[in-house]
Phi, psi and omega in degrees: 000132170324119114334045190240147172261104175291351190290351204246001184298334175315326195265353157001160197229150152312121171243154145216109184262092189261159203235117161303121187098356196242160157300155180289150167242141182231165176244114158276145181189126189298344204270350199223024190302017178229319202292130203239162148287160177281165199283024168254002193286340184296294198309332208269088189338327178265117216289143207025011155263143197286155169248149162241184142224167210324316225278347215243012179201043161211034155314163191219127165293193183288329192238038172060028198259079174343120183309321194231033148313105199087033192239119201261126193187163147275164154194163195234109154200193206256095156336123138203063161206162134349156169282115171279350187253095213278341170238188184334118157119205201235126108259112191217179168221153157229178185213165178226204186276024212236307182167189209220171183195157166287129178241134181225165189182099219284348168225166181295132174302154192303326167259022158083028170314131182259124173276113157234129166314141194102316185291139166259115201238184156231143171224112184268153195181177193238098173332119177241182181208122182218129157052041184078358175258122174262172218200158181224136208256098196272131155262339172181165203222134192236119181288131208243309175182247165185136159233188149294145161288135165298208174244159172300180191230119183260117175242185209227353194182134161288102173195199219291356169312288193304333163327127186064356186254158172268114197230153187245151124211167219222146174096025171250161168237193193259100171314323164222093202283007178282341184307335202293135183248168181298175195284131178082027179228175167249167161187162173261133202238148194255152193231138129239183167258027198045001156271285154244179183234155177211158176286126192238097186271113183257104178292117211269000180247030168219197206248031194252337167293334188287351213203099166350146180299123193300145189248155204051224189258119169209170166282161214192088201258150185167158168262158199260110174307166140248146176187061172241129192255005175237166205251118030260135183297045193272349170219207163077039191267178207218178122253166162220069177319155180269301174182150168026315190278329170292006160262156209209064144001111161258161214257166177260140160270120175239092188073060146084009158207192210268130173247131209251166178237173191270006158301336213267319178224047168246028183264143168260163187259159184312348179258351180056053148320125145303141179251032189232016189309136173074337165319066198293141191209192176216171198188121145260146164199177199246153198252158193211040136224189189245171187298100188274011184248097214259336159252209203305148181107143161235127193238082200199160168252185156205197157190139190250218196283010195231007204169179174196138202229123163300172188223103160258142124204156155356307197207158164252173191341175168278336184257346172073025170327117155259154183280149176202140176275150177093004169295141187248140208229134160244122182279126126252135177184230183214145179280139176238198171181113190223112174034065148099337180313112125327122182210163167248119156232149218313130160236267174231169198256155169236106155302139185246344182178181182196151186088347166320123174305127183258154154354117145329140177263176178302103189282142158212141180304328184204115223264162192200189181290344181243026190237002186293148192045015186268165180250119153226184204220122172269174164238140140076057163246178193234162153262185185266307193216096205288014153274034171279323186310125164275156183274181206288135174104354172254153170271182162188129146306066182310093175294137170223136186239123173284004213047040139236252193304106221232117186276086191300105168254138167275091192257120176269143217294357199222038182221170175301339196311267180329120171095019200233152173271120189295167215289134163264333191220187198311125155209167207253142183224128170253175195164175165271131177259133182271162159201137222218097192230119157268001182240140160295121010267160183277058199248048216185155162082049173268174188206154147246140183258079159340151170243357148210185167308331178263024176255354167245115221250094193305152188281157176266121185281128173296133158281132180318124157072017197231355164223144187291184181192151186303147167242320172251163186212120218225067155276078211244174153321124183061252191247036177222096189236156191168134171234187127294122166239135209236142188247093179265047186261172179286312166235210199278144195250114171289161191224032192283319187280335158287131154249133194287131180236163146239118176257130184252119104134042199069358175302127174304339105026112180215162181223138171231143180214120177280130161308150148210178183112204164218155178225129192280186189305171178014040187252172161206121167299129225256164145191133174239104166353108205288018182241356169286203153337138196266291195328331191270319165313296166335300168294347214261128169281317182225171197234094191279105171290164176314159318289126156204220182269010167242028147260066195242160147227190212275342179268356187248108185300130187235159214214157134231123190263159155242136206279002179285291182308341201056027166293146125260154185247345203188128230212118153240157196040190159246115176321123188047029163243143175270095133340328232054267180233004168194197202212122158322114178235065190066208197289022170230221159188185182261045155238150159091338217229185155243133164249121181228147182269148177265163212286011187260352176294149131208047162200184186244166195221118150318342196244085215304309199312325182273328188304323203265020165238033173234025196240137164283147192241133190232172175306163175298133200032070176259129173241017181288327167271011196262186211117278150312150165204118186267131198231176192236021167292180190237129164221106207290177198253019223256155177313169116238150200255141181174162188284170205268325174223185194240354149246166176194078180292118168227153176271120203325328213263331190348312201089251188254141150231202182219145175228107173236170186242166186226158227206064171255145016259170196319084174340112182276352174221140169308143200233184178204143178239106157317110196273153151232124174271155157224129191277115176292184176298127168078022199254126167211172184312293208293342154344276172192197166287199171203139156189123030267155193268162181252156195289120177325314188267303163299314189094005166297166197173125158255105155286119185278125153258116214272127200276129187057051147274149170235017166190166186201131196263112162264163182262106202269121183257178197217137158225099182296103180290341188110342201259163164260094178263157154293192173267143148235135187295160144200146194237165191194117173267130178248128180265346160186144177239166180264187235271014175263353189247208161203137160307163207220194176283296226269072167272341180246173180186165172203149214223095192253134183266126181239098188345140145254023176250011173298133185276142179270121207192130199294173198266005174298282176359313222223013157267351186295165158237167160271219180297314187316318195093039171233157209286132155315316175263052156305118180097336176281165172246151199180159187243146185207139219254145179167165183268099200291134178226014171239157138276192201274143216244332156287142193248352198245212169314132152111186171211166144191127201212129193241131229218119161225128197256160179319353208216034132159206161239144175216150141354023217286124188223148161201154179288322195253158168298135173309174194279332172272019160079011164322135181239125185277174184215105177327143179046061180242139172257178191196152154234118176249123151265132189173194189241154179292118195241209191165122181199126159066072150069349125309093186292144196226150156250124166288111227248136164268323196209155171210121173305109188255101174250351110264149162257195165055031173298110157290097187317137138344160164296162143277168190283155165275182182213186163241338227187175140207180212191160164322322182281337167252028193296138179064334182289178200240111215236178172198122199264136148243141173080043165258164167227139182309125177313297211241084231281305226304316161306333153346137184260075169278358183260149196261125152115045156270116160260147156198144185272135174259150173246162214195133183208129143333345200086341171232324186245167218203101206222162175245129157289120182270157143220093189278132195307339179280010170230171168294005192276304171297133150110017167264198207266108156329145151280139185274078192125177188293151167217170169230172209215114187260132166178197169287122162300123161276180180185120190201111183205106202270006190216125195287125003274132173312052205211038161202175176111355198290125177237147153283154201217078176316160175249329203208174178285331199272006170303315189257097198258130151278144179226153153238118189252145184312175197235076168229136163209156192274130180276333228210149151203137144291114199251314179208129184285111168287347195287143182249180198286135031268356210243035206255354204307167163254182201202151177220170183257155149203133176262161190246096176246037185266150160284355171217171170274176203234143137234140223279036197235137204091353186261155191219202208176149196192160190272228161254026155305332194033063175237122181288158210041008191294339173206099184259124173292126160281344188198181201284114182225090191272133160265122195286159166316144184040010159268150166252159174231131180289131147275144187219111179288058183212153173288161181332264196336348197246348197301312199287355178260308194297325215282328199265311182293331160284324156134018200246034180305148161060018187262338176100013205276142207259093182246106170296072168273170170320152157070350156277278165263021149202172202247145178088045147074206182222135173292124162293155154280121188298124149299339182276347152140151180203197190220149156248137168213132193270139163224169204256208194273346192261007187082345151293129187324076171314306197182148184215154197212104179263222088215174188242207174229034059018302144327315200256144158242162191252146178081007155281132129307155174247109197281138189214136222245168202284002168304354208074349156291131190278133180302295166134203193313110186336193233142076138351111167086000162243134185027060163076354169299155186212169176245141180298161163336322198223029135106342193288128161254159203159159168247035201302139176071024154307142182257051171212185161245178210320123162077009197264326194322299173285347194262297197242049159053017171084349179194098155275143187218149112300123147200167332306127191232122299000156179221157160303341221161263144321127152197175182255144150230112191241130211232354177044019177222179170249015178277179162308118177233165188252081184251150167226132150254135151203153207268166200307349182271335180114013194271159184262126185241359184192105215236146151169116175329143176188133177236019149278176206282330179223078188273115167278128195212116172262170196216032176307321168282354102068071142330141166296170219128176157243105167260153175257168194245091204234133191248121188232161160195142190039068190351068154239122193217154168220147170269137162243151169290116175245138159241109173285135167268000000 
């Protein structure tokens, strides 16, 4: 059914619609007495519809309600986007020189139109509307010709401007890249510029699910959506990138040049020329081959998510880098090119990690232009001519062949390979693939380069009949789609270590589905589309909703591995080639048909060219072999017998249960099976029965299987003793059987018994330590009820997961997965049964089981913290205001764990960033953040009482923040002065462009507890003003205020018990800290001294780094002496030394900046400005007496740096936040 609101046909525009034969008929409506056609309506083959353009039919009411709703019309514009509706029917967009619009349509128009970018079309249709998008409802489509496409329109903000038109914007990143989906899905991906956000809307019928999430700051070209479902139709603006290439990276600067991924500069030109030649950049990436220039000079690849690149030069680096595979690299140099190779070459190596796990490589058929410098693997070649093999210390250029295609592999002289004995028969190569073209265009010489010996893998000729393989294929109409896997072995097949793949249209793109079971002899596993055919359902083990390997078409390659051997075994279509739409099969092909294999295979073939001769081809939807499979393996009739599971649990109160064995296919005579029992730990007779029972002293048991049994059952009696226990076991083996049956795989079993008498005890309990710090209940079992409030921080087999209950947190660990397979989940309520464990100082319950007794449990707030510590092991914490020590160190590569160290500026604490979350392999954050997570702990040496780490869960763990430009300039430590006016007193300055108020923000000695003297009430401190702290009562401000001199000066004074609360810490002569935090507890500013330091009756001046200036200095940098003798500068309204230095006023702007910014000093002497970034490093040095110095910092990391302006050793610092 059309999209249309027909309901709106009222509001109609005066049409004149003439009918051959007929009077003309009009519809009237005061709303559209002007929409006139366009001057091109004379042309238009179809007799009486008006043609417009877009601007004349894409009006808007007061509530963004198309004007020409339902206006039956033509218009003429220029494709430019894709079909987003990738099967049947339309959603594309053109635009002419008037505005642009969506044309849709739930089926395809009567002559079948292909939607290309470029085309100049006509399209006749009815004005629609869905969700704020207006649309032209096509009844039919006429190709007019081709033009060019425009360049996008570069904008700054999504609305109804933007709608349907081709738009750029540019300078956004990814709020969350875990929002990016996976292949063969859509999603709405949320973008900002840190200012706004917007919806970057991804379409599963373009190539951006196929391609990893853009990692940084880019540009972004797309037509601009709607997708609002109330009136007014006023929000909901999209992008819609076309694919991949409409995302645009922008590069990080690094030492002064661009840091590029190699997508970014491998692209060619038609002769295939680089078109990035001579470009200096930097590139990380991680290398996964050895030095094929083995003396001086380098030759090696490497690759990051986007790509993969040689590393050439002459000679090496300056640091003198060795190649090691699994190195994570940072490259600088310039792009190059030698006979047709893409390379970067070397200026110098940075290591960045070591030890990476590498990439699986690329199966592919044949190496070409889109496989240069990826680490890929042909399968099933020969060599051509084995005196090509070289001897040892030669290179050579080996020809191989698969019988289609013929392969240059290369063994170079500086690998094991040359002088090793060469491939006698079919082997399998993995390698770089390389190229060696000396002529234009470079299209010719590809080559793969083993990087040893064990990179050319001789094939295992399949023994006839001893592994599975597809036997049917099933490509029908509409949704009936289904295949086979067929088990010609002798007995029964697990079928756990195999797995299905799908490659879609040649794509790297894959969908999988794990075998599971057992599948018996001459049986076969069915699995379908859960939309097909009832006939086909009916039959099917298993029915796969969307996306998965039974959503294939005839052009989509199906593949099976067994994932133990890492093989492959068994092959429809060729793995990463796109056919167009099907592959050739005998008198058919794999679109449209049923395919059965014929019965004389009996093994699978890798090799399509031989594989596509191995099928009978039946009509499109015959489903009469599927089910079945007749094979000319030999498959004996004899039953096998085997347990049913290979565990088994009941809770001690059950009473009766069963231990059964299965018995297929259905035994014709009587048989026997041999048992052996065993008593696990703490298992005895009073336990319960057996029956029939096994002999007491051996543990034997001749079990009888009863002739046309297909199970045979023991019987358990459970008898609840009452104790408070472990789990007891009891295990069973069949040690043989007699000649009629056969064992089966599942010979063993165990039969667990589960205490229901385990005591239950909140996690307070079971968290005390001793001095060591190891948990008091080392060893008990016990159940404990609480809320998961991580993911699984193990990602494979096994947990490690954090829990929390009212009276604390704790760690739930295992190697293996519980028996009932919990999968964790945030707000999962849970009973973990297990023993109280303990590792690197991390208490745990090691889990037998685990009980899901609600989700969707709403989390606690997490606690703040200050610190971390014994109280914050497991719990669900939260750090405010730290920054990355060391950004450089960031796990930018994905399946990287590392501790990050993260500091306040005072405290110095580590951040886990475990390879099981979405955090490794994004971008550091630059600048302050606060940080959510588990409390950790990993300390290996008694006493257990360091090591403590936080544990992020997610990107969204990690919030940036930004604090205000306050610091204590000034501290009184000791007053000579006598009472009332003896109090001590500190300064903070505001070195911000606006004002801050102080309400809520607090100050502590060197107690460092944040809320400890909290401002009770709104106290703004102006841009470049300061504020006092006083240690004096109401009644005394104005006496303190008279011994300084400042009656009536205006000074912005804070005392006890007024405007903040728990009285005031004095200060030590003997050295203490004043320390400032804002309202969230986060660290501002800090100030130390020692008692060395101090003199009485001095102030001590301190600069915004926290370093003490020293001592006041009457007549220097605005200090003075009081009445009664104390010297200081308290509530100046500059900083230190600016009176005399910079004319009263130093500035930034723009502060944040892009960059670019001024620093204006309002004077000509000479001054001394450095930039350096929060660690101290110095990045920007320079004499200067002007008034105004422009200064770019373009190259640049986003951050926060300081500005420090000296002059006559005297300086004030500023904050700049680059964006």
């Amino acid at each position: 059914m059309k999209r249309k609101l027909s309901v709106f046909m009222a509001t109609v525009a005066t049409l004149m619609i003439s009918h051959p034969g007929n009077a003309q008929t009009t519809v009237a409506s005061s709303t559209q007495a002007g929409l006139m056609p366009s001057s091109n309506s004379a042309g238009i083959a179809s007799v009486g519809v008006p043609a417009y353009t877009i601007s004349q039919i894409n009006t808007l009411d007061a509530n963004f309600f198309p004007d020409s709703i339902g206006v039956n019309c033509s218009i003429d514009g220029v494709v430019f986007t894709d079909d987003f509706n990738g099967s049947t029917g339309y959603s594309f967009y053109v635009y002419d020189n008037t505005g642009a619009i969506n044309i849709y349509d739930n089926v395809d128009e009567p002559n079948g139109y292909q939607v290309s970018r470029g085309d100049s079309i006509r399209v006749f249709g009815d004005v629609a509307f869905y969700n704020g998008l207006t649309e032209i409802n096509v009844d039919s489509i006429q190709v007019l010709g081709t033009a060019s496409i425009r360049a996008p329109r570069v904008v700054t903000a999504l609305d109804e401007t933007t709608e349907s038109d081709l738009v750029q914007l540019n300078g956004f990143y990814l709020v969350s890249a875990s929002q990016w989906p996976s292949s063969g899905s859509n999603a709405n991906v949320s973008i900002t510029n840190g200012t706004d956000t917007y919806t970057l809307r991804v379409n599963r019928d373009t190539d951006l699910d196929e391609n990893p999430a853009p990692m940084g700051t880019f540009n972004v070209i797309g037509v601009g959506g709607q997708y609002d479902s109330s009136s007014p139709y006023d929000n909901g603006y999209q992008i819609h990138p076309r694919d991949i290439t409409d995302i645009v990276v922008l590069p990080t600067i690094i030492n002064g040049v661009p840091l590029y991924q190699v997508s970014q500069i491998n692209s060619i030109d038609a002769s295939g020329a680089a078109d990035s030649l001579n470009v200096t950049c930097a590139i990380d990436g991680v290398v996964y081959t050895d030095d094929f220039d083995g003396n001086n000079g380098y030759s090696f690849f490497m690759y990051d998510n986007s790509g993969a690149i040689n590393v050439y030069n002459n000679v090496d680096e300056p640091n003198g880098y060795q190649v090691s595979r699994g190195d994570s690299i940072r490259v600088f140099g310039f792009i190059a090119q030698y006979n047709g190779l893409l390379e970067i070459d070397v200026d110098s190596i940075q290591v960045l990690g070591t030890g990476i796990s590498l990439n699986a490589p690329m199966n592919v058929p044949v190496a070409n232009e889109s496989t240069e410098g990826n680490l890929i693997r042909l399968n099933g070649y020969s060599m051509i001519t084995p005196s090509q093999w070289p001897s040892a210390g030669s290179s050579a250029n080996v020809d191989i062949t698969n019988g289609v295609d013929t392969v240059i592999m290369r063994i170079d002289s500086d690998t094991d390979i040359d002088g090793s004995t060469a491939p006698t028969g079919p082997f399998d190569v993995i390698g770089a693939s390389g190229q060696f073209d000396s002529s234009s265009p470079y299209d010719e010489g590809y080559q793969i380069i083993p990087r040893d010996s064990t990179d050319i893998i001789p094939a295992v000729v399949a023994v006839p009949c001893s592994a599975p393989f597809f036997s049917e294929y099933i490509e029908g109409s509409s949704n009936n789609k289904g295949f086979e896997v067929y088990n010609p072995t002798a007995g029964n097949l697990d079928l756990g270590p195999y797995k299905v793949y799908m490659s879609s249209n040649g794509g790297t793109a894959l969908a999988e589905f794990n075998l599971m079971g057992t599948l018996a002899s001459g049986d076969v596993y069915t699995i379908v589309n859960d939309a097909s055919d009832p006939t086909m359902l009916a039959i099917a083990d298993t029915a796969l909703s969307y996306p998965s390997v039974a959503h294939f078409n005839g052009d989509d390659a199906l593949f099976l591995v067994d994932t133990v051997m890492g093989d492959t075994i068994d092959i429809i279509g060729v793995i990463g080639v796109d056919p167009g739409s099907n592959w050739p099969v005998g008198s058919g092909s794999t679109a449209n048909n049923t395919l059965v294999r014929m019965a004389t295979v009996s093994n699978g073939q890798t090799n399509w060219a031989i594989g596509a001769t191995e099928w009978d081809v039946h009509p499109s939807n015959t489903f009469s072999f599927f089910g079945n499979h007749s094979s000319n393996c030999v498959v004996p009739a004899v039953p096998t017998v085997e347990f049913a599971m290979p565990t088994q649990s009941a809770i001690e109160s059950i009473g009766t249960t069963y231990l059964t064995l299965n018995v297929a296919p259905t035994n014709t005579t009587a048989d026997t099976v041999y048992l052996q029992f065993a008593l696990g730990a703490g298992l005895g007779f009073s336990d319960g029965t057996i029956s029939p029972a096994p002999d007491p002293v051996t543990g034997l048991l001749d079990l009888v299987v009863p002739a046309g049994s297909d199970s045979v059952s023991i019987t358990f009696n459970v008898i609840d003793d009452l104790i408070t226990e472990g789990n007891e076991t009891l295990y069973v083996d069949i040690i043989g059987v007699s000649a009629g049956l056969v064992a089966g795989v599942q010979t063993s079993t165990a039969f667990i018994i589960e205490d229901n008498d385990i005591p239950t005890y909140t996690i307070g309990q079971v968290r005390g330590v001793d001095a060591d710090f190891i948990p008091d209940s080392l060893g008990v079992t016990c159940k404990l009820v609480g809320t998961v409030f991580t993911d699984d921080f193990d990602g494979n087999n096994g947990y490690s997961f954090y829990m929390y209950d009212a009276t604390g947190a704790i760690n739930v660990f295992n190697y293996d997965d519980v028996a009932s397979g919990y999968q964790v989940q945030r707000g999962d309520s849970i009973r973990a049964i297990g023993s109280i464990e303990f590792y690197n100082g991390l208490i745990e319950i090691q889990v037998d089981s685990i009980a899901l007794i609600a989700s969707g449990v709403t989390l606690r707030q997490p606690r703040q913290v200050y610190g971390l510590d014994e109280g914050t092991e497991s719990d669900y914490i939260r750090l405010n205001g730290y920054y990355l020590v060391d950004p450089s160190t960031w796990p930018v590569f994905a399946g990287s764990s590392v501790n990050m160290e993260i500091t306040n500026g005072q405290d110095t604490l580590v951040m886990r960033i475990d390879s099981d979350t979405d955090i490794d392999g994004t971008q550091p954050l630059m600048g302050y953040f606060d940080v959510i997570g588990a409390g950790g702990q990993f300390d290996s040496s008694i006493p257990h009482d360091e090591g403590y780490q936080i544990f992020p869960r997610d990107t969204n763990d990690i919030i940036p923040v930004t604090l205000p430009e306050l610091y204590i300039s000034e501290v009184m430590p000791s007053s000579s002065l006598s009472a009332p006016v003896d109090g001590d007193w500190f300064e903070v300055r505001n070195m911000g462009s606006s004002s801050v108020n102080l309400n809520g923000f607090s100050w502590d000695d060197d107690s460092r507890e944040a809320g400890k003297h909290t401002i009770t009430s709104s106290v703004q401190i102006p841009a470049n003003g300061t504020a006092l702290f006083v240690e004096v009562a109401d009644a005394d401000v104005a006496a303190w205020e008279t011994e300084w001199k400042q009656n009536g000066q205006g000074l912005l004074i804070l005392n006890e018990g007024d405007e903040f609360d728990n009285g005031f810490s004095g200060f030590s002569s003997n050295g203490d800290e004043v320390n400032l935090y804002d309202d969230a507890g986060r660290l501002i500013s800090a100030a130390a001294y020692t008692a060395a330091d101090v003199t009485t009756g001095f102030s001590l001046e301190f600069d915004m780094m926290g370093a003490l200036v020293g001592a006041s200095v009457d007549g220097v940098n605005g200090a003075y002496t009081s009445i009664n003798g104390d010297v200081g500068s308290p509530g100046d309204q500059s900083a230190i030394g600016l009176d005399e230095i910079l004319s009263e006023s130093l500035t930034l702007y723009p502060n944040p900046s892009n960059g670019v910014f001024t620093i204006a000093s309002g004077n000509t002497q000479e001054k001394s400005i450095q930039i350096m970034d929060l660690n101290g490093a110095l990045i920007y040095s320079k004499l200067s007496t002007a008034k105004e110095l422009q200064v770019d910092l373009t190259n640049l990391a986003a951050g926060i740096y300081l500005v420090k302006v000296k002059t006559e050793g005297q300086e004030v610092i500023r904050k700049m936040v680059l964006r």
